[in-house]
DSSP file (Angstrom, degrees, kcal/mol; ACC not computed):
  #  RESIDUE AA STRUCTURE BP1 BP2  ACC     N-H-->O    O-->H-N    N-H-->O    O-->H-N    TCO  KAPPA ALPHA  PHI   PSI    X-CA   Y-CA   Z-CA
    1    1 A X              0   0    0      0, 0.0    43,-0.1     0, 0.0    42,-0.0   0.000 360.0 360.0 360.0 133.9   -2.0    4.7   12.0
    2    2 A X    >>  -     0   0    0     41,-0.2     4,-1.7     1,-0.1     3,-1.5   0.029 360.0-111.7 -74.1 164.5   -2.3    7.1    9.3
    3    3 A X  H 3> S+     0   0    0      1,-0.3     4,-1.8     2,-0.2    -1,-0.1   0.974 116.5  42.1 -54.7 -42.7   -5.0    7.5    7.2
    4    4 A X  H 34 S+     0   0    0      2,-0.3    -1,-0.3     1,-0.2    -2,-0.1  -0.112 105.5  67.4-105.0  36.1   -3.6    6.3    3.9
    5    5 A X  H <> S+     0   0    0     -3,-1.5     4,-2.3     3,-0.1     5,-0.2   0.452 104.5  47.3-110.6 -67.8   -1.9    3.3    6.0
    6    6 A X  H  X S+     0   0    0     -4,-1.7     4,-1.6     1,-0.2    -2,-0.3   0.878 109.5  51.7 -62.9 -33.3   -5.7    2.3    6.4
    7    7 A X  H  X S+     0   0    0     -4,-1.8     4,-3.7    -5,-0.4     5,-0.3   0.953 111.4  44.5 -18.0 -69.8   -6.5    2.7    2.7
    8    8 A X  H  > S+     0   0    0      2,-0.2     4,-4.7    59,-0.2    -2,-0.2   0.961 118.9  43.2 -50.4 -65.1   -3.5    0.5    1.5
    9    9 A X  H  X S+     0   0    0     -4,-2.3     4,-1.5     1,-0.2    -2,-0.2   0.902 120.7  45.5 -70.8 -66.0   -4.4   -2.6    4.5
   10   10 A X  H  X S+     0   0    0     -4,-1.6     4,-2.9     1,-0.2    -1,-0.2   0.786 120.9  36.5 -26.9 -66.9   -8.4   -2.1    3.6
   11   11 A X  H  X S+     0   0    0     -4,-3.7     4,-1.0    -5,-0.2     5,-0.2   0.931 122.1  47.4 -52.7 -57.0   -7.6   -2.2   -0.2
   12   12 A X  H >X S+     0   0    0     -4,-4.7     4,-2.5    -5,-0.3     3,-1.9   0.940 116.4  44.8 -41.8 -73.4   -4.6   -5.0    0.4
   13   13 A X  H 3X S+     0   0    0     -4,-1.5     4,-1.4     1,-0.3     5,-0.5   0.868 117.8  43.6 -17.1 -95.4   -6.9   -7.1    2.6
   14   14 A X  H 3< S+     0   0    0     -4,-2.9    -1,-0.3     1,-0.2    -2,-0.2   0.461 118.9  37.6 -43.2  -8.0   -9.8   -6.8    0.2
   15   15 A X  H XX S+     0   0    0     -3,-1.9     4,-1.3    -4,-1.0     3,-0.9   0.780 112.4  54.2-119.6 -45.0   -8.2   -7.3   -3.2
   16   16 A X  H >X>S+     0   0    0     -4,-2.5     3,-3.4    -5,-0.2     5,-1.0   0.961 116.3  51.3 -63.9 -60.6   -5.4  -10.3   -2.1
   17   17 A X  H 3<5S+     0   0    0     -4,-1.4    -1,-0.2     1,-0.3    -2,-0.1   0.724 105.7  52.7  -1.8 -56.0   -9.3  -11.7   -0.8
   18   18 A X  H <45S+     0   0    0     -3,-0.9    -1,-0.3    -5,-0.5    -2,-0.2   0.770 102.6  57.5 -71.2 -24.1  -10.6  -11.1   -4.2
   19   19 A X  H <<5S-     0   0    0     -3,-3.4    -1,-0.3    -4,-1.3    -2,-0.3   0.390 110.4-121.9-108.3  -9.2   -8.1  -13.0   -5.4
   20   20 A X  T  <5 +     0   0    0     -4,-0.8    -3,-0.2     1,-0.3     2,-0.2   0.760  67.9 144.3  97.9  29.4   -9.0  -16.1   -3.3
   21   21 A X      < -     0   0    0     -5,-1.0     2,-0.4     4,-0.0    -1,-0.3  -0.598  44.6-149.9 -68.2 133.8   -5.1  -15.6   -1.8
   22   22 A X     >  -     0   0    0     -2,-0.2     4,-1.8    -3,-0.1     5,-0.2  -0.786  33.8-106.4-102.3-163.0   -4.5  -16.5    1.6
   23   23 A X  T  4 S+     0   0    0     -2,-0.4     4,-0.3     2,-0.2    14,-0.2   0.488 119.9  56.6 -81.0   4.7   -1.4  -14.1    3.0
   24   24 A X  T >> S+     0   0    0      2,-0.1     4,-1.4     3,-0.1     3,-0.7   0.862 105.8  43.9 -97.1 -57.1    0.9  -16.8    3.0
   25   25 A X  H 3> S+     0   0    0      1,-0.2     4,-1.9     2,-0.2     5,-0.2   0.814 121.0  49.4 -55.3 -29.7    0.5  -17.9   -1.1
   26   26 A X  H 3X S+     0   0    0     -4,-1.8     4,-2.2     2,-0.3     5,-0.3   0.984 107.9  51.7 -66.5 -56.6    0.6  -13.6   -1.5
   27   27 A X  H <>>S+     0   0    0     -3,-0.7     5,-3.5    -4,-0.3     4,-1.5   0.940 115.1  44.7 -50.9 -64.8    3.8  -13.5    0.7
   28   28 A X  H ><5S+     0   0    0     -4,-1.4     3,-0.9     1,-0.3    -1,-0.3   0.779 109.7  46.8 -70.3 -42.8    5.3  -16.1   -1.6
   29   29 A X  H 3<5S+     0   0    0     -4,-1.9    -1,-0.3     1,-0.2    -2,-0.2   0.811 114.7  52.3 -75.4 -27.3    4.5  -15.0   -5.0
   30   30 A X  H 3<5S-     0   0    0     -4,-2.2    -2,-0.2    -3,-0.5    -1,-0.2   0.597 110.0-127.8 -70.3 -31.0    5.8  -11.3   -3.7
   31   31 A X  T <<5S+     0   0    0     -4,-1.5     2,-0.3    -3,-0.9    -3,-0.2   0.830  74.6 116.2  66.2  44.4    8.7  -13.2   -2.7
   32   32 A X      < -     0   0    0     -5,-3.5    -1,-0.3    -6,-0.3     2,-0.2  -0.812  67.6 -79.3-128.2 175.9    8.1  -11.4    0.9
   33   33 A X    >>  -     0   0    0     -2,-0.3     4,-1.4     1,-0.1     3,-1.4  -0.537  21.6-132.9 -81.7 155.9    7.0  -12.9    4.8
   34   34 A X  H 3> S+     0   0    0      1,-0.3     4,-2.9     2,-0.2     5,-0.2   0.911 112.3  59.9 -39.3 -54.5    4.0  -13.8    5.7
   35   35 A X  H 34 S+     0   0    0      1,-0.2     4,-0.5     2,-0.2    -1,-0.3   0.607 102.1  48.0 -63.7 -13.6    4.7  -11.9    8.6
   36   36 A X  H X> S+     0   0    0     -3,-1.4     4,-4.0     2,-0.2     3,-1.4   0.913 108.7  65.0 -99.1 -56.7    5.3   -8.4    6.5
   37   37 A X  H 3X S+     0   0    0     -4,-1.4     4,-2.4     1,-0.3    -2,-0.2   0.778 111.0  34.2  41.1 -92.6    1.8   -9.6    4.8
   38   38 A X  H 3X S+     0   0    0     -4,-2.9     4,-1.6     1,-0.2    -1,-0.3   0.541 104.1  60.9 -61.1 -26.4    0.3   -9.2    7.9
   39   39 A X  H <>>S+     0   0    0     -3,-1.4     4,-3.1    -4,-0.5     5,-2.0   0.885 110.5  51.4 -91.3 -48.0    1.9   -6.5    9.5
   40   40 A X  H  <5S+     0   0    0     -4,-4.0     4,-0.3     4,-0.2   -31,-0.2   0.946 109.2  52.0 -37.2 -87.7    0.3   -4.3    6.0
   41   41 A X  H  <5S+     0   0    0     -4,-2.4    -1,-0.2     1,-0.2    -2,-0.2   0.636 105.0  49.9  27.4 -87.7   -2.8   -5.6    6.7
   42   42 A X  H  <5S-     0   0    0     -4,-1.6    -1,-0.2    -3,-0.1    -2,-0.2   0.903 111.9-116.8 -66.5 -54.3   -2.8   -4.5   10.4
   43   43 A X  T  <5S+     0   0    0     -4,-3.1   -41,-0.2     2,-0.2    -3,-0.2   0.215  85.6 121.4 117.4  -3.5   -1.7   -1.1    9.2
   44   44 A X      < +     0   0    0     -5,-2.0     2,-0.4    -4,-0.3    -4,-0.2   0.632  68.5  36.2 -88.7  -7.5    1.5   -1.6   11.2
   45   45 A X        -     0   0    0     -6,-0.7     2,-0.3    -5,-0.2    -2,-0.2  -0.987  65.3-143.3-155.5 162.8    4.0   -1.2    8.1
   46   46 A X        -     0   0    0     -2,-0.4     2,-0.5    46,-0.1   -41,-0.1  -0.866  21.6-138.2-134.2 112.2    4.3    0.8    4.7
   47   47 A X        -     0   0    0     -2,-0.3     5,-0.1     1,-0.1    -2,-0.0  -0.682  21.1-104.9 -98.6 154.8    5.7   -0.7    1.6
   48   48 A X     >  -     0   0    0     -2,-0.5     4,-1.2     1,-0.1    -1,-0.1   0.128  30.5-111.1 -41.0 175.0    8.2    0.9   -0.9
   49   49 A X  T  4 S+     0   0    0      2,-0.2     4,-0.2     1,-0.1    -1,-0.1   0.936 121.7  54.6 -68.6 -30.1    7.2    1.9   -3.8
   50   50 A X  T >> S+     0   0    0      1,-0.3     4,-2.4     2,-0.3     3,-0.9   0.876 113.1  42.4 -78.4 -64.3    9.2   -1.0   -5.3
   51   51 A X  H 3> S+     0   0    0      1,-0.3     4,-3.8     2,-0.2     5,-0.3   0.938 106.8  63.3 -56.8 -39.7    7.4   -3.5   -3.1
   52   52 A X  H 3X S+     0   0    0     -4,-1.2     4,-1.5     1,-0.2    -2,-0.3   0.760 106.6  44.5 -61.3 -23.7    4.1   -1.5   -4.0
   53   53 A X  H <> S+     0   0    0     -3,-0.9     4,-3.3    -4,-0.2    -1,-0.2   0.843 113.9  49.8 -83.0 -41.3    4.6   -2.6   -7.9
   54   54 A X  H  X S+     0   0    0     -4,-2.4     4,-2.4     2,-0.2    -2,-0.2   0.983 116.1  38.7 -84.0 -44.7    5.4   -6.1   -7.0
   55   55 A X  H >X S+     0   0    0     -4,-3.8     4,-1.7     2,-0.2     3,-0.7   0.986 121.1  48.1 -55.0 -62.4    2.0   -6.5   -4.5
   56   56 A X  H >X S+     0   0    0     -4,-1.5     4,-2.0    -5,-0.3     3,-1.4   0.922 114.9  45.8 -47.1 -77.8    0.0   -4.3   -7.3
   57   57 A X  H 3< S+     0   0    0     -4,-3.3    -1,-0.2     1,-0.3    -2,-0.2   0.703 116.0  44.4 -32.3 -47.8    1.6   -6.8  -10.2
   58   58 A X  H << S+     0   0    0     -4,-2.4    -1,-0.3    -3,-0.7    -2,-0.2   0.961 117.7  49.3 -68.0 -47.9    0.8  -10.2   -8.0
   59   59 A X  H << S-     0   0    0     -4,-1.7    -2,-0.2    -3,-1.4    -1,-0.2   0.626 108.0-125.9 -78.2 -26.9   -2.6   -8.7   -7.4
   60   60 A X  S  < S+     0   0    0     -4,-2.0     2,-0.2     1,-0.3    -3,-0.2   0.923  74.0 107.6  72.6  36.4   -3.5   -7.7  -11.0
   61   61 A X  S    S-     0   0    0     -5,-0.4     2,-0.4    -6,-0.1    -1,-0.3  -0.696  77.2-113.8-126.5 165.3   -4.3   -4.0  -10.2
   62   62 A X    >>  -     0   0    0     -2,-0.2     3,-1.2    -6,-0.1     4,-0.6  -0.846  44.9-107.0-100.9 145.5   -2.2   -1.2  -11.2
   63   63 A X  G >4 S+     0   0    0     -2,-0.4     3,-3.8     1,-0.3     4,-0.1   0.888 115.9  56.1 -69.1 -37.5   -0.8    0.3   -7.9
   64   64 A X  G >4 S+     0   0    0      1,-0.2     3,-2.7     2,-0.2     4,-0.5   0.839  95.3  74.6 -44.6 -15.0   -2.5    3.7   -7.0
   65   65 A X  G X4 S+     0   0    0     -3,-1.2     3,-1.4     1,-0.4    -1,-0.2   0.979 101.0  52.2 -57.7 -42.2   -6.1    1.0   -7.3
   66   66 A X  G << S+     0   0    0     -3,-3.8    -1,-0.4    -4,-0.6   -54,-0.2   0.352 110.5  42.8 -89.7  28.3   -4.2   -0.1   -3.6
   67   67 A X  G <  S+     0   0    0     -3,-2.7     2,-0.6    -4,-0.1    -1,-0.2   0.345  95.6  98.8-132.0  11.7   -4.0    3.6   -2.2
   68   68 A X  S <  S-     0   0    0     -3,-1.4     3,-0.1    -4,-0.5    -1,-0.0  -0.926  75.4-119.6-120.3 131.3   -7.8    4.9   -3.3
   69   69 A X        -     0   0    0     -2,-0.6     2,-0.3     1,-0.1    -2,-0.1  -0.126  39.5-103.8 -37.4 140.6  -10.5    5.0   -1.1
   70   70 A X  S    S+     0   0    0      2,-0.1    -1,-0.1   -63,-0.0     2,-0.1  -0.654  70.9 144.5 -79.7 111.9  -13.2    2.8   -2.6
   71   71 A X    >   -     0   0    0     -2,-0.3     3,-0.9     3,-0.1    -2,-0.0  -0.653  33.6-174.7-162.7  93.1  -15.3    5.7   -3.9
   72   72 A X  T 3  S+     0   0    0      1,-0.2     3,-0.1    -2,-0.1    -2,-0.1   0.328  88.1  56.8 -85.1  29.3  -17.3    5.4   -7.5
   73   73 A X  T 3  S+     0   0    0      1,-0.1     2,-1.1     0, 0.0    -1,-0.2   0.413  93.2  84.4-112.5  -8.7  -18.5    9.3   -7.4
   74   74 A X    <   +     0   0    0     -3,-0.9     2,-0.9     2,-0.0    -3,-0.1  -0.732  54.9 171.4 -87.6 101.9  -15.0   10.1   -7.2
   75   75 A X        -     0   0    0     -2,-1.1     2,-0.3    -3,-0.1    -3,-0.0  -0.739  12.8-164.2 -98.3  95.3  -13.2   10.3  -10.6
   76   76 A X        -     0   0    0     -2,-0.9     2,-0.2     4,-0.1     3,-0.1  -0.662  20.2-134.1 -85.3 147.3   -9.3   11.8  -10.5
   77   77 A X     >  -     0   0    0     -2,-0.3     4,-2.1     1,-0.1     5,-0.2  -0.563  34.4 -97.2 -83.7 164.7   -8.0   12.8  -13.6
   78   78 A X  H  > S+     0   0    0      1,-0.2     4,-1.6     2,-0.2     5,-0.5   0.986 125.9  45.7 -63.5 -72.5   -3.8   11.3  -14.2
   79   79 A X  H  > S+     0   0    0      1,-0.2     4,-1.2     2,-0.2    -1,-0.2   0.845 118.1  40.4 -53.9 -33.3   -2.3   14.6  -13.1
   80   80 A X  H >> S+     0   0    0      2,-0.2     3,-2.2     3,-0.1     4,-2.0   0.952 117.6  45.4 -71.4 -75.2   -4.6   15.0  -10.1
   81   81 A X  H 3X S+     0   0    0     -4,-2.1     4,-1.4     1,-0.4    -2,-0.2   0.785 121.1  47.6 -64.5 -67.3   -4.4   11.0   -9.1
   82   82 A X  H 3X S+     0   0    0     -4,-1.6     4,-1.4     1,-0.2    -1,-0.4   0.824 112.8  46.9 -42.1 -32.2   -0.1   11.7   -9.7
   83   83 A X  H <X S+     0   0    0     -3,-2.2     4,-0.6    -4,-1.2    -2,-0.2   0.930 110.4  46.6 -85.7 -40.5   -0.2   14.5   -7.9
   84   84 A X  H  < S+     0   0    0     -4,-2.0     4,-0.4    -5,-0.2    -2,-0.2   0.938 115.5  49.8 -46.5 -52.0   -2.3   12.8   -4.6
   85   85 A X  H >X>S+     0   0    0     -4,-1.4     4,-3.5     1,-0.3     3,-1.4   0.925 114.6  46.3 -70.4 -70.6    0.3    9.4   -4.7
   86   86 A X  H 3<5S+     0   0    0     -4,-1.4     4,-0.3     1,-0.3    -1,-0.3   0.689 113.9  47.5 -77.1  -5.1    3.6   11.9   -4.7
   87   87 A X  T 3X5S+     0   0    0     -4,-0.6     4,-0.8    -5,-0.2    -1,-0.3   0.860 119.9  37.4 -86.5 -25.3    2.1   14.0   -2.0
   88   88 A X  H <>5S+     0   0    0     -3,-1.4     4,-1.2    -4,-0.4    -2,-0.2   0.656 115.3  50.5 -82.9 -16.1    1.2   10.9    0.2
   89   89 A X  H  X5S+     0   0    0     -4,-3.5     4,-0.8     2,-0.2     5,-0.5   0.707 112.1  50.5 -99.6 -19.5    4.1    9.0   -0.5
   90   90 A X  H  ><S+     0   0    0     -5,-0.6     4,-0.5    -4,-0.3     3,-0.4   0.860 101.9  59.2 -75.0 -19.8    6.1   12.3    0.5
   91   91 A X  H  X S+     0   0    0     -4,-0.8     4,-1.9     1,-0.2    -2,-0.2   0.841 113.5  43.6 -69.6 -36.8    4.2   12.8    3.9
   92   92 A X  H  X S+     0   0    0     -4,-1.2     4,-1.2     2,-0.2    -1,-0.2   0.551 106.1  58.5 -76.9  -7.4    5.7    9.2    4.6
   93   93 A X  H  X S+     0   0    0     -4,-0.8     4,-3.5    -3,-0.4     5,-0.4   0.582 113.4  41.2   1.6 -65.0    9.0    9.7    3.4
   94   94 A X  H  X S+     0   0    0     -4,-0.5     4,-1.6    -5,-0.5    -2,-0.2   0.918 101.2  61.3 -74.8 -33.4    9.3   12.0    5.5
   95   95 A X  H >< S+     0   0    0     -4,-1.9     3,-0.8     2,-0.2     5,-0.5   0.990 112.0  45.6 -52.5 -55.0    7.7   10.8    8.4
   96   96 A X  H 3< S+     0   0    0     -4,-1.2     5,-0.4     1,-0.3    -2,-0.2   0.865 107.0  57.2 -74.9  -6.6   10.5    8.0    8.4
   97   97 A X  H >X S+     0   0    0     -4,-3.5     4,-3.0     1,-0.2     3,-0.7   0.986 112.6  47.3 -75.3 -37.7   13.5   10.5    7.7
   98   98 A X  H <X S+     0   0    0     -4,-1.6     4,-0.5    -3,-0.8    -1,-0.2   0.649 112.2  40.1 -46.7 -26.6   12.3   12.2   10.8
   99   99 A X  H 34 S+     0   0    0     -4,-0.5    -1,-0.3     2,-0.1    -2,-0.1   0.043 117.0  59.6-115.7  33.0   11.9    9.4   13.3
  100  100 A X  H X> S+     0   0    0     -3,-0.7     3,-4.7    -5,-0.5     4,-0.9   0.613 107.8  42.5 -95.2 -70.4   15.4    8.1   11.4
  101  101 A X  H >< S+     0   0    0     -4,-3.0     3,-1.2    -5,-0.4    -3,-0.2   0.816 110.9  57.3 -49.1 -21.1   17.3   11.2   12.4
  102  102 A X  T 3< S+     0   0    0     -4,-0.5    -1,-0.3    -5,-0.3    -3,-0.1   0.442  99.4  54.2-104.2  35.6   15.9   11.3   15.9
  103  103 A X  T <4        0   0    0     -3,-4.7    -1,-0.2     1,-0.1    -2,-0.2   0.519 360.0 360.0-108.4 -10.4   17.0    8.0   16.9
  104  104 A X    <<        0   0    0     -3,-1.2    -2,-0.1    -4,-0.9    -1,-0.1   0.582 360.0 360.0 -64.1 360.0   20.6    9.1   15.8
């Protein structure tokens, strides 16, 4: 599991929590499974960006809040914080075009 795979399921975990959610009433407001939920969670799956809006939106966060380390001495400025998201979200991108092409 990558690093910013555990970021997301920590943050996810902890804020659907905060929000006195269990992962089925989240699954359903998201209009997603339980089972996809969980599988975030675990660290075992990645959501879109798309999905990432719709979890942030249910959650009452803006979405990078689910992909930074719980850190108050760290402050990004918006170009730094834009710039971390499109680099992380390119290392995954990329992972999956990679294990796409070599299953052709």
């Amino acid at each position: 599991m990558s690093h910013i795979h555990t970021v997301f399921a920590d943050n996810l975990k902890a804020l659907r929590r905060k929000q006195n959610l269990t992962q089925a009433a989240l699954a359903e407001k998201c209009d997603l499974s339980t089972n996809y939920i969980a599988e975030m969670e675990a660290g075992k799956k990645f959501p879109s960006p798309k999905t990432m809006e719709k979890i942030a939106g249910v959650l009452k966060v803006k979405p990078f809040k689910l992909l930074l380390e719980p850190d108050e001495n760290v402050r990004l400025d918006r170009e730094e914080l834009t710039g971390w998201i499109i680099r992380e979200m390119k290392r995954e991108i990329d992972s999956v075009v990679e294990k796409y092409l070599k299953e052709e």
